[in-house]
N, C-alpha and C positions, 0 to 999 in steps of 0.2 A: 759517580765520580765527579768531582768540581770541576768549573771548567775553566780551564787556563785563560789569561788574557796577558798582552803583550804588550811593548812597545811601539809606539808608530813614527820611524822616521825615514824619512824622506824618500815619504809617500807609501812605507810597506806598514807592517805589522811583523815585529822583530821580536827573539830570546832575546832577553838579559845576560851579557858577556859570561857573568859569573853563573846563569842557569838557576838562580834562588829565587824564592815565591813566597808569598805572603797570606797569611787566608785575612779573606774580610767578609764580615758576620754581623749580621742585622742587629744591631742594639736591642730591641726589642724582645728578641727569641734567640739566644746567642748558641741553638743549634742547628739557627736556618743560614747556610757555609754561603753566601754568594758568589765566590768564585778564590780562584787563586791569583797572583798579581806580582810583577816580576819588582823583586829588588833588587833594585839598579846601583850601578855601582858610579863612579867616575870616568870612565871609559863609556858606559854610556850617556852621560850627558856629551862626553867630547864629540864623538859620534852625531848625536841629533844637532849639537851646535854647528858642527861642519855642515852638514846636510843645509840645515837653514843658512849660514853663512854664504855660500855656495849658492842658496833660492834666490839670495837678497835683489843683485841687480836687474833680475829679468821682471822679479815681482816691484821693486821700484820704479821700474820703467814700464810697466803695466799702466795704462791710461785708469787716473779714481775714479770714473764713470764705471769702465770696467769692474774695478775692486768691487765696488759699491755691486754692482749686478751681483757678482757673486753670493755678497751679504746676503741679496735681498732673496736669492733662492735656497742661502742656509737659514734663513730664517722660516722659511715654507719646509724645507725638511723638517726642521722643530717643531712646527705646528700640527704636522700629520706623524708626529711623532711623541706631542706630550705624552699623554699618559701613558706612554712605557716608559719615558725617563720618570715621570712623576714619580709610580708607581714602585720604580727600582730604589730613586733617591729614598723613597722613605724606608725602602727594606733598609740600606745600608746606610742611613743616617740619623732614623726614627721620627723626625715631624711626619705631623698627619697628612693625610693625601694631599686636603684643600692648601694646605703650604705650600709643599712639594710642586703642586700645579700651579701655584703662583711663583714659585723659583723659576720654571721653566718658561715661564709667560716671560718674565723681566729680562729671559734671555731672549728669545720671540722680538720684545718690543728694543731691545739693545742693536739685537739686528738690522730690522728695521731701519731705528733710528741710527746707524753708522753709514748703513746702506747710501742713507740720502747727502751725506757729507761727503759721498762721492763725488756729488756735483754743489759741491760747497769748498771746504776746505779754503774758507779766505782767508787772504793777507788783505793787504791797506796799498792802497797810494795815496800819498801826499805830497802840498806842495815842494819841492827844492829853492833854495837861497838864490842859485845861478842860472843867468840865460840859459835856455835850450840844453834845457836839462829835467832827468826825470827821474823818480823815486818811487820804490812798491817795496813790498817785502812779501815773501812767500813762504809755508811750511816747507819744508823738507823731512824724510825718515832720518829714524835715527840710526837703524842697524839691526842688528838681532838682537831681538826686547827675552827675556828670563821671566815668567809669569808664575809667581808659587802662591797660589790659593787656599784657604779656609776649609774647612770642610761643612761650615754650617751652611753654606749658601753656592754648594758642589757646582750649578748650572751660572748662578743671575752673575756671583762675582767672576768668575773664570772669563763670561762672557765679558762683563764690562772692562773688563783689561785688552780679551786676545780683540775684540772688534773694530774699537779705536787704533789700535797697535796696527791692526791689518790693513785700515782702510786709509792710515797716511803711507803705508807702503812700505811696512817694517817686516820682517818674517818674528817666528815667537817660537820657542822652547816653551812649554806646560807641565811645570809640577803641580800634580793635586798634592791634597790631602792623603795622606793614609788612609784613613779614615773612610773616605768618599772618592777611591779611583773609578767603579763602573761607571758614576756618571760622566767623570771626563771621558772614559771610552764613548760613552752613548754622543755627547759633543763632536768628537773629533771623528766619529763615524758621520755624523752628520758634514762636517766640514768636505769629508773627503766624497760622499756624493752632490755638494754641489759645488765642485768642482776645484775648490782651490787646489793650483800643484803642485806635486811632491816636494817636501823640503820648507816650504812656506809654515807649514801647522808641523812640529814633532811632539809629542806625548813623551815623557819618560818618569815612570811609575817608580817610589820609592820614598826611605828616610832624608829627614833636615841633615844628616849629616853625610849619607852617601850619594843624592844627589842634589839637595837645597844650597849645602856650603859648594862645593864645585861649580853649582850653576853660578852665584854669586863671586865666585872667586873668577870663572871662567875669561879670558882675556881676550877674547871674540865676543864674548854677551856684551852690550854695548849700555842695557840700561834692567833694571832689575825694579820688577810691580811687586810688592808683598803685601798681601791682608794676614793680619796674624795679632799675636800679643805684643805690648809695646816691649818685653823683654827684647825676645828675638827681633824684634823692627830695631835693636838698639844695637845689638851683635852686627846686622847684615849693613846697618849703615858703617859701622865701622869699618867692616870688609871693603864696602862698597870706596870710602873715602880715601883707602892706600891708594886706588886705581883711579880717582876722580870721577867715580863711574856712578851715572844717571842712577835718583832712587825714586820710587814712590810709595810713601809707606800709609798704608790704610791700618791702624792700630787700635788700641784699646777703647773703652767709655764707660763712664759711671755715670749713667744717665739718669736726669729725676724729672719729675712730674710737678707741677705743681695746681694744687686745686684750691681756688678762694672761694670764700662763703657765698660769694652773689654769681658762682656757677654753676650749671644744670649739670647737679650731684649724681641723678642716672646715667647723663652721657658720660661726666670723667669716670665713674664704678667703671664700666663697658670698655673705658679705654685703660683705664691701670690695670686691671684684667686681661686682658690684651698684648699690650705692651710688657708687665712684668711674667706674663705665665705663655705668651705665644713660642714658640719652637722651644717650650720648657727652660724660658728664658738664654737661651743659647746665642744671642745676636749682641754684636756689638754696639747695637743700639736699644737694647733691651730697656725695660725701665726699672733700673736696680735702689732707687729711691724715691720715693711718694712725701713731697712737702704741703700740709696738710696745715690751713689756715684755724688757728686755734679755735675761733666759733664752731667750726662745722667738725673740729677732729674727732669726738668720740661717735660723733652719731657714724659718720661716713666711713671710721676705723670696723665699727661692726657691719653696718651693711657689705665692705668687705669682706671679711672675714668670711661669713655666712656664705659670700656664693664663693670665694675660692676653695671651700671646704665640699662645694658639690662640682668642683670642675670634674669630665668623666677622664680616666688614665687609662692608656691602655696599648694598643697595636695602631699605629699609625692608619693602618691600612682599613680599619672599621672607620667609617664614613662617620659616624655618631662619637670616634672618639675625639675628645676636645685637646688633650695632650699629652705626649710621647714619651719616651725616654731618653738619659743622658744620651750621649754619643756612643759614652766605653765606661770601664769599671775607676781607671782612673779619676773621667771628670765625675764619678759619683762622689767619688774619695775625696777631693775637691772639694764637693759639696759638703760635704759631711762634714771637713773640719772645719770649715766656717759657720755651719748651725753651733757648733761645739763651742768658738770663738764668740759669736753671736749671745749664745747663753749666757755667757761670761760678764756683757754689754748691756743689754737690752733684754725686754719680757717676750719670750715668744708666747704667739698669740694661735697661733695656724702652723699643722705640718711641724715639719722638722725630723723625719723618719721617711727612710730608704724601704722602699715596697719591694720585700721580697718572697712574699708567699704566695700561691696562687691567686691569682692567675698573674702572676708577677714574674714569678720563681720564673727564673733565667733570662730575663733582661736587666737591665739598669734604671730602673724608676724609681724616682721621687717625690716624697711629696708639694702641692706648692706651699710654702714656709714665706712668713711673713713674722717681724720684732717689730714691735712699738716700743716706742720711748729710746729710739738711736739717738745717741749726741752726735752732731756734724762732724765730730773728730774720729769717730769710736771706727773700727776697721771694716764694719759692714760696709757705714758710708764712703767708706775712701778707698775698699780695696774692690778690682774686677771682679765678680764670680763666677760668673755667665752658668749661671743654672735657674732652678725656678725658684729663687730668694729674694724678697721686697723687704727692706729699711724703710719703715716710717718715722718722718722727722716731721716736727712743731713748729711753724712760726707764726709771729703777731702781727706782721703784716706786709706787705709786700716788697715792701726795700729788702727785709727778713730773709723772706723767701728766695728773694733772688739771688742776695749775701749766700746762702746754706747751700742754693745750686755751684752759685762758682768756685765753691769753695773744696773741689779737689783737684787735680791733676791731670786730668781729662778735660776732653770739650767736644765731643762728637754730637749729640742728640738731648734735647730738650722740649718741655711741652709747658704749656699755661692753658689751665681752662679755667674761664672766667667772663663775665658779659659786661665787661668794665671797659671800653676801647681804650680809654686812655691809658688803663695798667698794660692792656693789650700790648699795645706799640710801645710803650717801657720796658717791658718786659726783652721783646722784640730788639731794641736797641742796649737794652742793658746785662742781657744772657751771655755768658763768653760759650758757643758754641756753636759748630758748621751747621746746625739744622737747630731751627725753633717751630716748632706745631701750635698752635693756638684752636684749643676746642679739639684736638686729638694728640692721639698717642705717640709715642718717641719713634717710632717703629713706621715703616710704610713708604719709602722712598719711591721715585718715579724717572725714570732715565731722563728727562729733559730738565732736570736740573743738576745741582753740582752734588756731589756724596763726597764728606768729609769733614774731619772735625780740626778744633785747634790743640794746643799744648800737646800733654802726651799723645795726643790720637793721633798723629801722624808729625807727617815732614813738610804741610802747607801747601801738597798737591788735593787735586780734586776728581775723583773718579763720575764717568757721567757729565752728562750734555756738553755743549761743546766744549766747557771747560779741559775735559779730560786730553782732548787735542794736544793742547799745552806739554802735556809729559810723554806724546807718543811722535811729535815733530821738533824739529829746530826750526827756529825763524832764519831765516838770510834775507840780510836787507841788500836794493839792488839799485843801483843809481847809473841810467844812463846818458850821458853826454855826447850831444850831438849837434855842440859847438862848431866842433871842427880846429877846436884850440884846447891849448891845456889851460884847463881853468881851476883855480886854488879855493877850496873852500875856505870860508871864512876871510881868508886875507885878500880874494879877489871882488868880495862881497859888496854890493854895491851900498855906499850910506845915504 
């Protein structure tokens, strides 16, 4: 018998009003049932948003030294708990363990590093214009934050939202993914033995439309985090705009690579490798085009080839397999019709066929699929896929290259490998995107810096390091006078 799993608000583990359950099933082996999982309706989000509503001013008025404590011993849960989350996320999402173990780390080190902005959390002081008078500015919370996550990144993104949110002193509603509910149970089990209480963390399990649109619509949610497709980021800001209400939107990327002739050709193979076929290209920063400096393209086009043709596919969960399956049957479909699209375009070179015979038969695997000869307009290059599909595109030389990168609709993740400093830092100032890698892959991010891209990839928020603050606090600027007179800015201002 599967085993049920619930809702968690404030502070219990609750039925879903309506009593409906959802199976969720290992991509991989799609007869190993991981559990059952409630479908929520509107009533229960209203429910978990009261609850957190209700937590808001005791956990605001919680000292962030405190907060931060908290953090720091959710983050030690997590640690003597990776590899059961590890191990779960890859049942119910399919990257391979060592992924899975570095998901749960990024949350680990998210911890951590929120923890310590418990005893940080700066404003500014500065001068004022008038005598005996004084000027600061301080964070404040903003309220109850609506947190609806991904499912490729179940642990690292849920963390980098609910952490920052908690630790300026905001309470947070959590939508997973479909896709990937067990690991938010495994999170929010952790939350609740170290200590944070009731009403502060709520979970509620379900669809974009029975609980994604209500959480967004809800008129107590006070600001709303989405990682998703730039479609739906385009939907929820809309919603979001009737209410004037807080967004941060972490969206799409058609992210490329670029390799010029005077670069060490074994480290970029290692890193387009990597970056286009790691979590079976599933990341929003995956590397979905390879720009390939016309000297070096045929030789470096085959030594591709060659070794993506021996990458090993298989069960996440075998140590030795190097990559996993889609998510679901859908995003295979997905896949499929852009190799279809793809053919139409460009020469397939590698792959382009759904594995489904043994030892395949009954998951979602694909092969990794690479085209040469894409034109920068053709729809490989310009449309998301997020599977394991590489566009390779020609240029003659690095203005070229760089032209070919900016040249779609995105701007989240890019790379240059090359031992040229001077293209280097060109590159570096002439990329339109939130992340430039130089000498690595698109892929790889690290909490103490800022996560985010430009154009469609979002809404010009930034997830991670301190940056992230910014969308989980208001400023109040604070001016004390201590004249003892009423004094007029500006018109009393001495010349």
């Amino acid at each position: 018998m599967a085993e049920r799993y619930l809702n968690y608000i404030n502070g219990e583990w609750v039925q879903p009003e309506g009593g409906e359950f959802f199976e969720n099933r290992n991509p991989a082996d799609t007869n190993d049932l991981i559990g059952l999982f409630p479908k929520s309706s509107p009533a229960d989000v209203d429910r978990a948003v009261k609850a957190a509503h209700d937590a808001f001013d005791a956990w605001r008025l919680t000292p962030a030294p405190k907060r931060g404590e908290m953090l720091y011993r959710l983050g030690q849960v997590l640690m003597a708990r990776k590899e059961e989350c590890a191990r779960l996320m890859t049942r119910e999402m399919g990257k391979i363990i060592k992924e899975t173990r570095g998901d749960v780390q990024e949350g680990i080190d998210t911890a951590f590093y929120a923890a310590g902005e418990g005893r940080r959390l700066f404003g500014d002081t500065c001068p004022v214009e008038l005598p005996n008078k004084f000027g600061m500015s301080i964070r404040q919370p903003v309220g109850v934050c609506g947190l609806i996550t991904p499912w490729n990144f179940p642990m690292a993104i849920a963390t980098w939202k609910m952490f920052p949110a908690l630790i300026c002193g905001n309470t947070v509603v959590l939508k997973p993914a479909s896709d990937t509910p067990a690991s938010a149970v495994k999170l929010v089990e952790a939350v609740a033995e170290a200590g944070v209480p009731a009403g502060v963390v709520n979970l509620v399990h379900g669809t974009g439309s029975g609980v994604g649109t209500p959480m967004v619509e809800h008129p107590l949610i006070r600001l709303i985090s989405f990682t998703g497709s730039s479609a739906a980021g385009k939907d929820i800001a809309a919603r979001c705009g009737v209410q004037l209400k807080r967004l941060s939107l972490e969206l799409g990327g058609k992210n490329a690579q670029i390799v010029m002739a005077d670069a060490d050709l074994d480290l970029a193979l290692e890193g387009v490798l990597w970056g286009a076929f790691g979590t079976t290209g599933q990341r929003c920063t995956a590397t979905s085009r390879l720009i390939l400096h016309k000297p070096i393209k045929d030789k470096f086009l085959k030594l591709l080839v060659e070794r993506a043709r021996k990458i090993r596919i298989g069960n996440g969960l075998d140590e030795k397999t190097e990559m996993g399956p889609l998510v679901n049957e859908g995003q295979r479909e997905t896949v499929m019709k852009y190799v279809e699209i793809g053919k139409k375009e460009a020469k397939l070179v590698c792959g382009g066929n759904a594995l489904t015979e043994s030892p395949y038969r009954g998951g979602w695997f694909f092969e990794p699929t690479i085209f040469a000869e894409v034109a920068p307009g053709a729809r490989l290059a310009q449309e998301e896929i997020f599977g394991p599909v590489l566009s390779v595109l020609e240029a003659s030389d690095l203005d070229e290259a760089i032209r070919i990168l900016n040249d779609t609709r995105y701007g989240l993740s890019s790379s240059i490998y090359t031992r040229d400093i001077n293209g280097a830092f060109r590159a570096i100032r002439d990329i339109e995107a939130g992340i430039t890698y130089v000498n690595g892959p698109t892929i790889g991010a690290e909490v103490q810096l800022p996560f985010g891209g430009v154009k469609d990839t979002g809404n010009g928020h930034r997830e991670a390091s301190h940056t992230v603050l910014d969308t989980f606090s208001e400023w109040k600027s604070i001016y004390v006078d201590y004249s003892g007179k009423l004094q007029k800015a500006q018109i009393d201002a001495v010349e």
